[in-house]
N, C-alpha and C positions, 0 to 999 in steps of 0.2 A: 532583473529577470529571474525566473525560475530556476535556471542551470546556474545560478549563482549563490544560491546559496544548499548545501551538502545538509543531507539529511541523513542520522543514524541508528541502528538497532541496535545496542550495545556499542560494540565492536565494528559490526558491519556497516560503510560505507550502501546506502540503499538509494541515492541519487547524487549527480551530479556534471560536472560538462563533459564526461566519458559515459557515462550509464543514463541519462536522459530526466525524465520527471518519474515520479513515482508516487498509484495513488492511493493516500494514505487513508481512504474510507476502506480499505481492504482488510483493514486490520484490526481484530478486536481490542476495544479498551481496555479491558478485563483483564489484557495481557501482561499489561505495563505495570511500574509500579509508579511509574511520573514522567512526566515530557519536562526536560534541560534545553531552554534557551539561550545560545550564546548570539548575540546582536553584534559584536564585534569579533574581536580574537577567539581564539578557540585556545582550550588548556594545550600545555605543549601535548599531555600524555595521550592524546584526543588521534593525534597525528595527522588533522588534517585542517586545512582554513578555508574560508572564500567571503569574497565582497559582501555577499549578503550575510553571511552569519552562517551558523549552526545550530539544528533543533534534532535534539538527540533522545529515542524512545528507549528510557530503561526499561528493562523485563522486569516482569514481577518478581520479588523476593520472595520467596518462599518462607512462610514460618509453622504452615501445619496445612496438611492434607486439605483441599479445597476441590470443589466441583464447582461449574457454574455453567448454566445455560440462558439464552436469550432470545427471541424471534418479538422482529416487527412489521408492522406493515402500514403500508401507504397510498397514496394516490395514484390512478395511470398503475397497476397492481405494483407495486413495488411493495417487496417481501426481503426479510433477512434472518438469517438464524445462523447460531453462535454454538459453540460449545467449546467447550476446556475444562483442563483440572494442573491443579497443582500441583506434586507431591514432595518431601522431601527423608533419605534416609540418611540419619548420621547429618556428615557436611557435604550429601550430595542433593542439590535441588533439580527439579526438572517442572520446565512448563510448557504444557503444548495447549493448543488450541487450531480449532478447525471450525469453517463456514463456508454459506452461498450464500450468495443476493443475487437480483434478480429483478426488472421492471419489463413493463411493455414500452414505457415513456411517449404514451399514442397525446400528449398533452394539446389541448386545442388551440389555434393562433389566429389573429385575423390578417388575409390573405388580399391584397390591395388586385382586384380582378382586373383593371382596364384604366381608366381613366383615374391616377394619381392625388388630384385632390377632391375628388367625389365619394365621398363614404358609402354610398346608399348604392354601390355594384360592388362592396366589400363583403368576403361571406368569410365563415368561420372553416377551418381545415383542421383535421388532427394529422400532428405527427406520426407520419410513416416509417415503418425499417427503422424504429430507433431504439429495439428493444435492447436488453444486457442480461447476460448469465457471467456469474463470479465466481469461482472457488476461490477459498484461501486456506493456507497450513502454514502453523508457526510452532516449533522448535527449538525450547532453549534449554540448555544444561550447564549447571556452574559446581564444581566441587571446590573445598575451601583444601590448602594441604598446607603444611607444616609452617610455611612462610612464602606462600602465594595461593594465586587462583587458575585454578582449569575451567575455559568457559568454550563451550561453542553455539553456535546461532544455526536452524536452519531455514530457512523461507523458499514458499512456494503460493506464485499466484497467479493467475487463471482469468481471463476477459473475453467473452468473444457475445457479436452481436453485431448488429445494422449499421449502415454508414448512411444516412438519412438523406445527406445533401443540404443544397439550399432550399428552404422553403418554397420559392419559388416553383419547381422541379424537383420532384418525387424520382427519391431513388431505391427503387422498391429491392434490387437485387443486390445489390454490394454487402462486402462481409466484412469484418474485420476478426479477427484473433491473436490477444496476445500472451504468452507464457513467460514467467518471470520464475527464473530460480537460483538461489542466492545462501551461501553459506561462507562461516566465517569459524576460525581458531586461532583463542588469545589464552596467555599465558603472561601473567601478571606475579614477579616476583617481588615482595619484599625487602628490604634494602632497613638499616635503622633510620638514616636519613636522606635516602633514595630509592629507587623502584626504576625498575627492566619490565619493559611491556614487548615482547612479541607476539605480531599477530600473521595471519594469513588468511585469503581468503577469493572465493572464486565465484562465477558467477553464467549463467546461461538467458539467453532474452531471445525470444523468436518471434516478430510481428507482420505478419499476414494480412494484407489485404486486397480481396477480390474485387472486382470490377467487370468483368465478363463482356457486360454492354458499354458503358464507358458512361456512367451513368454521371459518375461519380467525374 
């Protein structure tokens, strides 16, 4: 199942069977410098396991001043647009990056009207109430020091939009909104043939869902 296996930014712990699913098109790729799958075990220094594994999003590495922007778009209007920059001074790196997406998701279906196995009283419907607005903001800083590392993470992300229902029955009114904000501080010291990792790290989730008529 999904709460089985921990998913992470760095440092930060960003799913798992305390904290729930968490969803990863929210987050620019731009940001990373490569996704760490672990199928089995996890490093010890990781500090954390689960049955399904671990797939762990490194931050980009910094090695010279970078911008980057992106927007795309889709079907049923679906739109997305990116931006970020890299900088670093000395042995202090910083990467942030920010974005929305956005759809109507009105996508068309065929809709079984009356009679179950007669196709020809089947008509076509578009999805209602199923549209999405996204923010996201990503936050990371690592300085390198004498014989370790200062790093910290911040994340913030943003969902709100239509609760559709079954096809069947149109739920024209129901909402949903969800807020995710998530930060993390680790201190990585050096050892000749060992290494001290503290971290810490905290986290806020607020998920809202209206119903008014009981549509839903």
């Amino acid at each position: 199942e999904l709460g089985q296996t921990t998913f992470l930014l760095g440092d930060l712990p960003l799913s798992g069977p305390d904290t729930g699913a968490v969803d990863l098109s929210l987050f620019p790729l731009a940001a990373f410098e490569r996704v760490e799958v672990y199928r089995g075990g996890a490093p010890a220094w990781l500090h954390t396991s689960a049955i399904g594994g671990v797939v762990r999003l490194v931050p980009r590495q910094v090695t010279r001043p970078t911008l980057w922007a992106t927007a795309t778009g889709g079907s049923f209007g679906s739109w997305r647009a990116d931006v970020g920059s890299a900088l670093r001074a000395g042995r202090t790196r910083l990467v942030l990056g920010a974005g929305a997406d956005g759809s109507r998701a009105d996508y068309p279906f065929e809709y079984d009207n009356a009679t179950r196995f007669d196709p020809s009283d089947d008509e076509t419907r578009r999805r209602a109430n199923a549209d999405t607005l996204g923010a996201h903001a990503l936050a990371h800083l690592e300085t390198e020091l004498a014989r370790g590392r200062l790093s910290a993470v911040l994340l913030a992300t943003s969902r709100r939009g239509g609760a559709p229902g079954a096809g069947a029955s149109y739920a024209l009114r129901a909402r949903r909104n969800d807020v995710r904000l998530q930060g993390s501080l680790a201190y990585v010291h050096r050892f000749e043939r060992a290494r001290l990792q503290l971290a810490a790290g905290g986290g806020f989730q607020r998920h809202r869902f209206t119903d008014r008529y009981g549509e839903v």
